[in-house]
DRENDO-1510 file (C-alpha; in Angstrom, 1 decimal, always signed):
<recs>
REC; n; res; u; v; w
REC; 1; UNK; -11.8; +19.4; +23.4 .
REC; 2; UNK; -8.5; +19.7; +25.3 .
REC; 3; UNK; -5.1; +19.8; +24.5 .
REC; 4; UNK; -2.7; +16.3; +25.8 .
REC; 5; UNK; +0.4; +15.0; +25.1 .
REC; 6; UNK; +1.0; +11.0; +23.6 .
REC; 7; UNK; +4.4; +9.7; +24.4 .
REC; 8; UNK; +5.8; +13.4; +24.2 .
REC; 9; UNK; +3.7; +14.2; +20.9 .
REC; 10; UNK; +1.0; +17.3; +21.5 .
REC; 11; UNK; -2.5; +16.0; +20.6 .
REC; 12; UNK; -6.3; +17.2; +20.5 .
REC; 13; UNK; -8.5; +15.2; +22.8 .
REC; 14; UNK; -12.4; +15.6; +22.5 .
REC; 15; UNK; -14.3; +13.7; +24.9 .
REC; 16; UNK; -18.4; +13.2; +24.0 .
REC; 17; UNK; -19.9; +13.3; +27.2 .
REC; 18; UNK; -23.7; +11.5; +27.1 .
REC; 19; UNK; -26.2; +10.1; +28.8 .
REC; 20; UNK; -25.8; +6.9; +29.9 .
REC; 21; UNK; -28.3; +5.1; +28.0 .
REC; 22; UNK; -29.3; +0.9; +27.3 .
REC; 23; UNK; -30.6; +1.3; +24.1 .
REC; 24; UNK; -29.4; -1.2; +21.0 .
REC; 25; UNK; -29.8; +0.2; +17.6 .
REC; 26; UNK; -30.3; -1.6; +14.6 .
REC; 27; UNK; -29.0; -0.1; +11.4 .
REC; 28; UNK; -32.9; +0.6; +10.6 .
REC; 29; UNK; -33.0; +2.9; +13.6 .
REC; 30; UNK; -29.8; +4.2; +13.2 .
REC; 31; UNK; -30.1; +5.5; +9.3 .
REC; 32; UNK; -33.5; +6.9; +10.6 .
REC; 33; UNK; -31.4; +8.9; +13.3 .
REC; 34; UNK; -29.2; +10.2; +10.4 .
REC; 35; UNK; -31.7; +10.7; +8.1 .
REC; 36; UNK; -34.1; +13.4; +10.0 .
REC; 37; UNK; -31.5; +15.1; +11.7 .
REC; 38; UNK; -30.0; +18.4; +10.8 .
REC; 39; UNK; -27.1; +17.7; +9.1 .
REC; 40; UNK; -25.3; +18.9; +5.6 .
REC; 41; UNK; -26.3; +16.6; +2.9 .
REC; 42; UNK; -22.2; +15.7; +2.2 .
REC; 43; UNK; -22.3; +14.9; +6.1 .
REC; 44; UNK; -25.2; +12.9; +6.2 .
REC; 45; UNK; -24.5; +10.9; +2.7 .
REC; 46; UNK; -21.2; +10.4; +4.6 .
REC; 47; UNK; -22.4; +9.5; +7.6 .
REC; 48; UNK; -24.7; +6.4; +5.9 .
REC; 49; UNK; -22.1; +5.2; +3.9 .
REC; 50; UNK; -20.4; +4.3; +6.9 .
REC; 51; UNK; -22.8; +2.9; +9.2 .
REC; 52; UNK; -24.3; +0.9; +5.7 .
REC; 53; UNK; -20.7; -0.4; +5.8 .
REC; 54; UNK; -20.8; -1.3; +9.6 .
REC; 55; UNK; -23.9; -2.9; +8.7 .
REC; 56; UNK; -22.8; -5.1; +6.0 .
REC; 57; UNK; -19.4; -5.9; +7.8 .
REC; 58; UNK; -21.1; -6.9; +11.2 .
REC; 59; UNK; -23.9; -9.0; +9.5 .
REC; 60; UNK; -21.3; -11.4; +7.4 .
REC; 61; UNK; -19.1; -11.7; +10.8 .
REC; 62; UNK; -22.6; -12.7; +12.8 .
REC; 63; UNK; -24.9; -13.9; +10.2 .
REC; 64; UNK; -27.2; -11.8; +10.1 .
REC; 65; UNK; -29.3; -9.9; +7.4 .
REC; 66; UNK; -27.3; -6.3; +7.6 .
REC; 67; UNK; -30.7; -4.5; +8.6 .
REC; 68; UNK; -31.4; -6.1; +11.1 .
REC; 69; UNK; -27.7; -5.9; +12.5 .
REC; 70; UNK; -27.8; -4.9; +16.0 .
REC; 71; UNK; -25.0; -1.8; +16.9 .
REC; 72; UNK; -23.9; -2.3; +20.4 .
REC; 73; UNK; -20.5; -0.1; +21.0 .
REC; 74; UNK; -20.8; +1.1; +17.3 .
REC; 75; UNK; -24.5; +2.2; +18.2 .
REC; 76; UNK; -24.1; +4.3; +21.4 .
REC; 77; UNK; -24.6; +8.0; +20.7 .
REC; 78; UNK; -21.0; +8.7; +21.1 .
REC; 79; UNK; -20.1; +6.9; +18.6 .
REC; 80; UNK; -22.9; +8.5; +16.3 .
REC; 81; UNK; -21.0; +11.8; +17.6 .
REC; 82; UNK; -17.8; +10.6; +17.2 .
REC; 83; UNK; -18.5; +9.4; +12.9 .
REC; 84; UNK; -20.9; +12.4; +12.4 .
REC; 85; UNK; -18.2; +14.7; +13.9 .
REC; 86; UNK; -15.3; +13.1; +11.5 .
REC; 87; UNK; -17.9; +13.3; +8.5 .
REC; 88; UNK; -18.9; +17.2; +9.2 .
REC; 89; UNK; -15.0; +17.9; +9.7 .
REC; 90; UNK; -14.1; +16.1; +6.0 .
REC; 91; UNK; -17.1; +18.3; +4.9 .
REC; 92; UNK; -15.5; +21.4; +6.7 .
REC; 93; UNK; -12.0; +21.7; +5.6 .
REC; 94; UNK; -13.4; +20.5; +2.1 .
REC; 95; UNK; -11.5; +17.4; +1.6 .
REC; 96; UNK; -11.5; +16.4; -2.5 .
REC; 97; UNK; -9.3; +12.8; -1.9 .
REC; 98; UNK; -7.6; +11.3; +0.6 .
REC; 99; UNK; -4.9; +8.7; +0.9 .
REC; 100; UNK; -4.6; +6.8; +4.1 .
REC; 101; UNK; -1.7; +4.4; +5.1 .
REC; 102; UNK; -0.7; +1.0; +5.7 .
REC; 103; UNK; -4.2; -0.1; +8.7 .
REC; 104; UNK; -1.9; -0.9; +12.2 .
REC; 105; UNK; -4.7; -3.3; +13.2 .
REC; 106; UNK; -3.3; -4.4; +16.7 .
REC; 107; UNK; -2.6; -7.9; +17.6 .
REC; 108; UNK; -4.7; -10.1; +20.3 .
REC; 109; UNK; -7.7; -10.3; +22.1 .
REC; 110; UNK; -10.5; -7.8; +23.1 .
REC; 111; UNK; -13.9; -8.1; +25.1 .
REC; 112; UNK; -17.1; -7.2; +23.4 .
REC; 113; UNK; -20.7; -7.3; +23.9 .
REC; 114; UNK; -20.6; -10.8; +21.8 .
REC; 115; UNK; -17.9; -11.9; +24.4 .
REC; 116; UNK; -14.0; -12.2; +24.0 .
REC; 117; UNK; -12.8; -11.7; +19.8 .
REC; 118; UNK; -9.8; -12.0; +18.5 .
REC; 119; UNK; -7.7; -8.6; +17.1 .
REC; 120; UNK; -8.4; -7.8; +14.9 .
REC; 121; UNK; -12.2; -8.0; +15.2 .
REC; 122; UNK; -13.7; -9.6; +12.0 .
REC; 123; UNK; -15.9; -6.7; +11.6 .
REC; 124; UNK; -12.7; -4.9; +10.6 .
REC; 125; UNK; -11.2; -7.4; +8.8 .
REC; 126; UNK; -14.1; -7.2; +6.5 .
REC; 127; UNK; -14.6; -3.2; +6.3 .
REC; 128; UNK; -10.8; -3.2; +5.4 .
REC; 129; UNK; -11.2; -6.0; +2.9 .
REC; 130; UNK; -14.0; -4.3; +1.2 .
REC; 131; UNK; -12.0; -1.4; +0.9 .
REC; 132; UNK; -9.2; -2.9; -0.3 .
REC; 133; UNK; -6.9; -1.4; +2.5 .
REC; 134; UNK; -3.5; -2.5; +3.1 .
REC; 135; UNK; -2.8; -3.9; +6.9 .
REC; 136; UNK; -0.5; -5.3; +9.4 .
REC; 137; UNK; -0.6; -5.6; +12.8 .
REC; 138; UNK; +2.1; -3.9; +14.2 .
REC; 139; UNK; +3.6; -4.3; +18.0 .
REC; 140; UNK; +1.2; -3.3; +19.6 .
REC; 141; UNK; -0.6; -6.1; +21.6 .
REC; 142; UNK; -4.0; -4.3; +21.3 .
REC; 143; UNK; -6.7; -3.2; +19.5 .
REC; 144; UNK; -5.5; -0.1; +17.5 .
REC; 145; UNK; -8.1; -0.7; +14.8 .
REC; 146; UNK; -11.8; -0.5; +16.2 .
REC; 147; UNK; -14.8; -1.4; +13.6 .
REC; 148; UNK; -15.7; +2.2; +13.7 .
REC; 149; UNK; -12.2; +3.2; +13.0 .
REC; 150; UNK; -12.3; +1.2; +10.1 .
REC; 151; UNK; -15.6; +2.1; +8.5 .
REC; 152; UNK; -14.5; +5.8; +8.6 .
REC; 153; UNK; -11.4; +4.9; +6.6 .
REC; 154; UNK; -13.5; +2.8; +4.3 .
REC; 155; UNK; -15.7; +5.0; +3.4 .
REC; 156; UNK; -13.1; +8.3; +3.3 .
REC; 157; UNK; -9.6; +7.4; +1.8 .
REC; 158; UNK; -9.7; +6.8; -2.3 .
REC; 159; UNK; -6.2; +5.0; -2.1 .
REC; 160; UNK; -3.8; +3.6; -0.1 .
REC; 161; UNK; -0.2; +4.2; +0.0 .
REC; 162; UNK; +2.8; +6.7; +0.9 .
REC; 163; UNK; +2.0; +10.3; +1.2 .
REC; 164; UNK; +1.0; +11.8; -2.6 .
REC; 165; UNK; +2.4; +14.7; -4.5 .
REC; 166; UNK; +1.1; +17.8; -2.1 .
REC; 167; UNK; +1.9; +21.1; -0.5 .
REC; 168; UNK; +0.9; +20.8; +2.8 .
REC; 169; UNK; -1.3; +23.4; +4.6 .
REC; 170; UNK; -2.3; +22.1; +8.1 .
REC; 171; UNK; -1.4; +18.5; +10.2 .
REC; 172; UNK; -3.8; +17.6; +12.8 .
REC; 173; UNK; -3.1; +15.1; +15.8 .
REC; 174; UNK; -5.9; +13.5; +17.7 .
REC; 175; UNK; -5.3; +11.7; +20.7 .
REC; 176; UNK; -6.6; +8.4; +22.1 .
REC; 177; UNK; -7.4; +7.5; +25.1 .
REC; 178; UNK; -4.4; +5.0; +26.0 .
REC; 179; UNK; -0.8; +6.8; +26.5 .
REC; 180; UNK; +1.4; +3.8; +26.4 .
REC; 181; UNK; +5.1; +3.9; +26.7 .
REC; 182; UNK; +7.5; +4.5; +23.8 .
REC; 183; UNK; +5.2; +6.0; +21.4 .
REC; 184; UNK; +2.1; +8.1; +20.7 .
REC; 185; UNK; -1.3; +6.6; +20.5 .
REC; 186; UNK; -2.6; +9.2; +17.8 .
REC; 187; UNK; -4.6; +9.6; +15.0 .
REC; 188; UNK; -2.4; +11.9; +12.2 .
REC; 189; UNK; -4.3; +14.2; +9.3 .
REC; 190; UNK; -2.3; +16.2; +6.8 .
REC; 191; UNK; -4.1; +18.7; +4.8 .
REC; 192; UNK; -2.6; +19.8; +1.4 .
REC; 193; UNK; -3.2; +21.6; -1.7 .
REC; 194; UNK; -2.3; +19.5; -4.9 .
REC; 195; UNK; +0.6; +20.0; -7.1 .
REC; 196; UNK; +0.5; +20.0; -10.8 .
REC; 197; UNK; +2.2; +18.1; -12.6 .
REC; 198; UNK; +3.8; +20.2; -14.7 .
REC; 199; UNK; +5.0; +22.5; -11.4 .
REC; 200; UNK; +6.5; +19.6; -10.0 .
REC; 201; UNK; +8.2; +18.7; -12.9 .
REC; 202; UNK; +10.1; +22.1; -12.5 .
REC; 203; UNK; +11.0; +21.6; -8.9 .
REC; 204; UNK; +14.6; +20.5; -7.8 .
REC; 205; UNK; +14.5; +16.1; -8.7 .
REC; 206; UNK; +14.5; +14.5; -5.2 .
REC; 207; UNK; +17.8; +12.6; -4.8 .
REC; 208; UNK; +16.3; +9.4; -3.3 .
REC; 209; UNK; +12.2; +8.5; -3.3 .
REC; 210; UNK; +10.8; +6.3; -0.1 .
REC; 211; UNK; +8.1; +4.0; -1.2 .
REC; 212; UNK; +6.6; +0.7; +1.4 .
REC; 213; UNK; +6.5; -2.2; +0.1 .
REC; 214; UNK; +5.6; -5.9; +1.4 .
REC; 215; UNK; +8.2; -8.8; +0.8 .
REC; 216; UNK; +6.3; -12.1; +0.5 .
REC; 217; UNK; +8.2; -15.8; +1.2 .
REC; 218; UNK; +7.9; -19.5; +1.3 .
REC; 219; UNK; +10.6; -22.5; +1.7 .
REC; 220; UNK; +9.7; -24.8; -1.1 .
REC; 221; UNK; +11.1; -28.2; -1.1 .
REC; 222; UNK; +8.6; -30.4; -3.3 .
REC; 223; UNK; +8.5; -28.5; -6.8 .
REC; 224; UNK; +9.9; -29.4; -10.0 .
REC; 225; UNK; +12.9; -27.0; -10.4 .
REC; 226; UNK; +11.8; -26.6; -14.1 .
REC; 227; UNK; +8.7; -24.7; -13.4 .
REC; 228; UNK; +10.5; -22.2; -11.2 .
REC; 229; UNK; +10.8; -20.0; -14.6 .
REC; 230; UNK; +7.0; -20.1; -15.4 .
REC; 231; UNK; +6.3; -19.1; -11.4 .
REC; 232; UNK; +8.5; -16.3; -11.5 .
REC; 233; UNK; +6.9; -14.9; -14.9 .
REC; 234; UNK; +3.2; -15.5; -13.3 .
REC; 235; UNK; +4.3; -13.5; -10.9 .
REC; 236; UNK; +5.6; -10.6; -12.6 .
REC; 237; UNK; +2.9; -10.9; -14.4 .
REC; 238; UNK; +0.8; -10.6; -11.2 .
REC; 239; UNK; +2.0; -7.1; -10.5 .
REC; 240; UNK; +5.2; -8.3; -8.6 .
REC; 241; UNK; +8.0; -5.4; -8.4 .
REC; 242; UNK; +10.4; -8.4; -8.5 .
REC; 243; UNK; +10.7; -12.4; -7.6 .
REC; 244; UNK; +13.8; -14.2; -6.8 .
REC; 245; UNK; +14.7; -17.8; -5.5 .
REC; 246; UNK; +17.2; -18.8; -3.1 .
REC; 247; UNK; +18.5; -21.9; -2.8 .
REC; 248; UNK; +18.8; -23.4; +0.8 .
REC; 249; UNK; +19.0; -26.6; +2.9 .
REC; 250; UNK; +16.0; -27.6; +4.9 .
REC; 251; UNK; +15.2; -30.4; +7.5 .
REC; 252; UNK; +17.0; -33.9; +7.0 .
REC; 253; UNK; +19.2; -32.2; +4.2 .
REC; 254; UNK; +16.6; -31.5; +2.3 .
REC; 255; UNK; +17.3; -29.2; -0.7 .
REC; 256; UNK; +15.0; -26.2; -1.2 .
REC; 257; UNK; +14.5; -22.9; -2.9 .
REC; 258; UNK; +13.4; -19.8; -0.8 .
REC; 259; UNK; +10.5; -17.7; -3.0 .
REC; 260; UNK; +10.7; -14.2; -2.5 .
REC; 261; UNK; +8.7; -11.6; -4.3 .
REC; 262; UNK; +8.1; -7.7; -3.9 .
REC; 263; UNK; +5.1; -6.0; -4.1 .
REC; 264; UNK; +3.3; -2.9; -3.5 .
REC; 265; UNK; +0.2; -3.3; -0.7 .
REC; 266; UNK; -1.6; -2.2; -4.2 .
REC; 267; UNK; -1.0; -6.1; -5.7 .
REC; 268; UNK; -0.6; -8.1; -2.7 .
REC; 269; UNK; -3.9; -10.0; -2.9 .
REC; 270; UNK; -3.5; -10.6; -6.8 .
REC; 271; UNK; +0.5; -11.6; -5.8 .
REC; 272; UNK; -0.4; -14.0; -3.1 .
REC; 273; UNK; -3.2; -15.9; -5.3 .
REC; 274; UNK; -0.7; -16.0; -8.0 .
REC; 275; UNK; +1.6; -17.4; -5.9 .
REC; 276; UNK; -0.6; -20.4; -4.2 .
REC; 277; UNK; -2.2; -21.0; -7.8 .
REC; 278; UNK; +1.5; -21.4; -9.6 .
REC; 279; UNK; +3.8; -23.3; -6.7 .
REC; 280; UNK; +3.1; -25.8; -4.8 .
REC; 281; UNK; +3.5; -23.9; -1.5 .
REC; 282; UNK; +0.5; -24.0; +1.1 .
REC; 283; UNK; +1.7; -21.0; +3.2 .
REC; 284; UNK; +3.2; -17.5; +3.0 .
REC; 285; UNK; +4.7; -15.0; +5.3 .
REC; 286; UNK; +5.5; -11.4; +4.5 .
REC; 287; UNK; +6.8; -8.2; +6.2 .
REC; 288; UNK; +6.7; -4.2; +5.3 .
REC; 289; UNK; +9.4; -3.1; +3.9 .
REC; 290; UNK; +10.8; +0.3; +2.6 .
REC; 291; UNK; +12.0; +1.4; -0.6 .
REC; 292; UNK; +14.3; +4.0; -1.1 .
REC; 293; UNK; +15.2; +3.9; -5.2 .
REC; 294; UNK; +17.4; +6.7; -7.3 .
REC; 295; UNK; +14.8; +8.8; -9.3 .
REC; 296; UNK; +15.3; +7.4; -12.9 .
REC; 297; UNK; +14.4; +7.8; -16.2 .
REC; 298; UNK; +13.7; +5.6; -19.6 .
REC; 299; UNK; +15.8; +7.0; -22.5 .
REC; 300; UNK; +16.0; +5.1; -26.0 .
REC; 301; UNK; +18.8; +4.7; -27.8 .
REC; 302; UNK; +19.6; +3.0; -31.7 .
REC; 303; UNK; +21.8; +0.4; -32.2 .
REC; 304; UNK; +23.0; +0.0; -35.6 .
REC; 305; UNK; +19.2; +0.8; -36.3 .
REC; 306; UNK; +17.6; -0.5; -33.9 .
REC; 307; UNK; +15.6; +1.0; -31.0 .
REC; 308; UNK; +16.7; +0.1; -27.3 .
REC; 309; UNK; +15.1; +1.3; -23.8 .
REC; 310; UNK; +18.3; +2.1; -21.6 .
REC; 311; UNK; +16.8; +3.1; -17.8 .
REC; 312; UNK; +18.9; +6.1; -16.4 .
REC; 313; UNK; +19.1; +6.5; -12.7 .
REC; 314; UNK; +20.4; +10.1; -11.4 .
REC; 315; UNK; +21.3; +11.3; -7.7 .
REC; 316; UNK; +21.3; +14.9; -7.3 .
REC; 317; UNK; +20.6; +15.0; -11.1 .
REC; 318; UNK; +24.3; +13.5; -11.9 .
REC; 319; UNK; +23.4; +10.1; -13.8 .
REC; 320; UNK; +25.1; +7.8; -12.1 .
REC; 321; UNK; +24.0; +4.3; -13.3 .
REC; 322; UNK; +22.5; +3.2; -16.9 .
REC; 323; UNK; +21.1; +0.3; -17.7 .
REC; 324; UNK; +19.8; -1.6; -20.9 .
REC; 325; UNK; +16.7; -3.2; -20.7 .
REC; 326; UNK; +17.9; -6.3; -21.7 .
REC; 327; UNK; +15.0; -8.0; -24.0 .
REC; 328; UNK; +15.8; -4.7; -26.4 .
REC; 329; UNK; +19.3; -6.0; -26.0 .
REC; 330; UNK; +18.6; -9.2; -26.9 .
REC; 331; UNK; +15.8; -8.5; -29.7 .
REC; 332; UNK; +18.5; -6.1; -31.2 .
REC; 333; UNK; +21.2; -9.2; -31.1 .
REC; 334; UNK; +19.2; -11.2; -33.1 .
REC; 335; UNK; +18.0; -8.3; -35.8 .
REC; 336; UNK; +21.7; -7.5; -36.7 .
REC; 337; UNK; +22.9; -10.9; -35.8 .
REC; 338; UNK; +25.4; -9.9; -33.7 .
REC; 339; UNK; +26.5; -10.9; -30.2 .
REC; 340; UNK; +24.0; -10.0; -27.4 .
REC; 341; UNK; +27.4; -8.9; -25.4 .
REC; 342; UNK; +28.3; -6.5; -28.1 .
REC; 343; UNK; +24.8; -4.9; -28.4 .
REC; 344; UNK; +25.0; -4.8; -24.7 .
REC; 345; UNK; +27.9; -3.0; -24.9 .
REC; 346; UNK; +27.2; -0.8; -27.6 .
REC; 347; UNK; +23.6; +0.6; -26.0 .
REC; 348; UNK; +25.2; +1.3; -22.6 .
REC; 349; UNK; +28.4; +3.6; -25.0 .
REC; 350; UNK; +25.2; +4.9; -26.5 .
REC; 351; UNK; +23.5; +6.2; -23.3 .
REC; 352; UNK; +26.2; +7.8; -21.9 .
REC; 353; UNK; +26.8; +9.9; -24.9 .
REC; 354; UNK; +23.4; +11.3; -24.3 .
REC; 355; UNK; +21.7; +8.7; -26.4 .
REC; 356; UNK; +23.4; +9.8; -29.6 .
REC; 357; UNK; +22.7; +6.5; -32.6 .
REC; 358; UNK; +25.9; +4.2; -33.3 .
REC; 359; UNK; +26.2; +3.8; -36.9 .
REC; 360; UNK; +27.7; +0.3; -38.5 .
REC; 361; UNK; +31.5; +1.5; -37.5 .
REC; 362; UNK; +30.7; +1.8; -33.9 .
REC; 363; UNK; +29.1; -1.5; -33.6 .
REC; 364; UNK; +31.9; -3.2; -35.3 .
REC; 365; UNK; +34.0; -1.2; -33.2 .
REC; 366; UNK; +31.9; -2.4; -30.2 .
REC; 367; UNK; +32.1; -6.1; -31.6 .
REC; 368; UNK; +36.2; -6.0; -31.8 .
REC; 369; UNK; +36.1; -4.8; -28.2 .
REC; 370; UNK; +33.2; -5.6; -26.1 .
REC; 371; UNK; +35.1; -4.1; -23.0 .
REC; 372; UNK; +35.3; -0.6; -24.4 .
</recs>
């Protein structure tokens, strides 16, 4: 182990020098490696987990029953080294959960012992499917992603997303063996300590919260404009953040209607289903995005009565926008038989007074002069 730098960044490099050696081991031979050797029981259960995973994942990409899978790269002993090592570290520093990022999978082609593959190699395309794991390939034309890479983050992170509620304690950076230009070819760890709920709740409000995103889109130019409402709902319903049409003007004058919808790399398989299955579109394209949204909070307010959510967004814990959800608006509108406008109206006087009820006067008040 040796200390190296990655496009300025310091790193840990550990290099497992073996013995050269011809053998091909099947996942049989393998687990039986694992099995009798001398190893923690959290290491070793960890160890098989990810190797059964290998297994499974090479055996659908070559047809083949899983133990009888022969492990070529993934089999040499430094390999072994390199996912016992990572499973007797997780077991070391005593890791409880762990939350990996969005999978930079590489782009490309690479040269194996079944001859060239394309990147990413379907071995990790299935670990990372199997495991639910949001990806993208990045722009890097290479393989950033290897199978073994994968199985380790299969069978280690619990979810996938930003970085969670945490104190940190200790970041550690290891290196690869490539040192491209412009930036670091490293692997990045951050230990923390959880943080209760209820201690974070007394903590200073963050101003502005970051969260990554995916923004999915097809030109459709062949769909009954009257179903648009039904596909948006679907995919709401989907687990969308948010779905929107734009109308454009396609090939040969062609009018069209851009579908775009927001979702978290949590929904993006249910989203895109939902999206073949209710338009009439028979391709997709999508790019990571990030969110940066005003901490907020739901408040309810009465209108002449009647409840309505209003969602309060704050920077720097001034309140600075309110808004009405506006089916409570609407619901409300019809209960008192007044004018959606006016309730409107009357829910966002409400919020801002710190949610205090308008009685009858108010609302009539409200009703004379919707502007107020």
């Amino acid at each position: 182990a040796h200390q190296v730098t990655r496009a300025g960044l310091a790193a840990m490099k550990v290099d497992v020098d073996v013995t050269p050696s011809s053998t091909t081991r099947t996942w049989v031979d393998v687990r039986g490696l694992l099995e009798s050797a001398a190893l923690a029981d959290g290491v070793r259960t960890r160890a098989l987990d990810v190797f059964a995973r290998l297994a499974r994942a090479e055996g659908g990409a070559h047809g083949v029953d899983p133990e009888a899978v022969h492990f070529h790269e993934v089999g040499a002993l430094d390999s072994l080294a390199d996912v016992v090592g990572a499973c007797a570290a997780l077991d070391a520093l005593g890791v409880t959960d762990a939350v990996g990022s969005t999978v930079a999978v590489g782009s490309g082609s690479v040269r194996t012992e079944h001859g060239v593959l394309p990147v990413p190699v379907p071995a990790v395309l299935a670990l990372l499917s199997e495991a639910g794991a949001p990806m993208q390939a990045g722009d890097v034309s290479a393989e950033t992603c290897t199978p073994t890479g994968a199985a380790l983050l299969a069978a280690t992170v619990s979810s996938w997303g930003p970085l969670p509620l945490m104190r940190p304690v200790r970041t550690g950076v290891g290196a690869g063996d490539r040192d491209p230009q412009g930036r670091p070819n490293v692997f990045r760890v951050v230990l923390g300590e959880p943080v209760a709920a209820a201690e974070a709740a007394t903590s200073p409000p963050a101003t502005v919260g970051t969260e990554h995103a995916l923004v999915l889109e097809a030109n459709v130019d062949d769909m009954d404009p009257r179903l648009w409402p039904g596909v948006l709902s679907a995919l709401l319903a989907a687990g969308a953040s948010d779905a929107w049409l734009t109308p454009i003007l396609m090939k040969k004058g062609r009018p069209a209607h851009t579908l775009s919808v927001l979702t978290s790399p949590q929904y993006a398989d249910t989203v895109r289903r939902a999206v073949f299955r209710e338009s009439s579109t028979i391709g997709l394209r999508e790019h990571p995005i990030s969110k940066h949204a005003l901490v907020r909070e739901t408040v309810t307010v009465q209108v002449g009565g009647v409840d309505v959510r209003v969602k309060v967004a704050l920077l720097d814990g001034e309140v600075v926008n309110v808004s009405p959800e506006y089916e409570d608006v609407a619901t409300a509108a019809a209960a008192l038989g007044r004018p959606v406008k006016t309730v409107l109206t009357a829910a966002l006087a409400a919020a801002q007074a710190n949610a205090t009820p308008l009685d009858a006067a108010q609302l009539d008040a409200a009703h004379r002069d919707p502007g107020r």
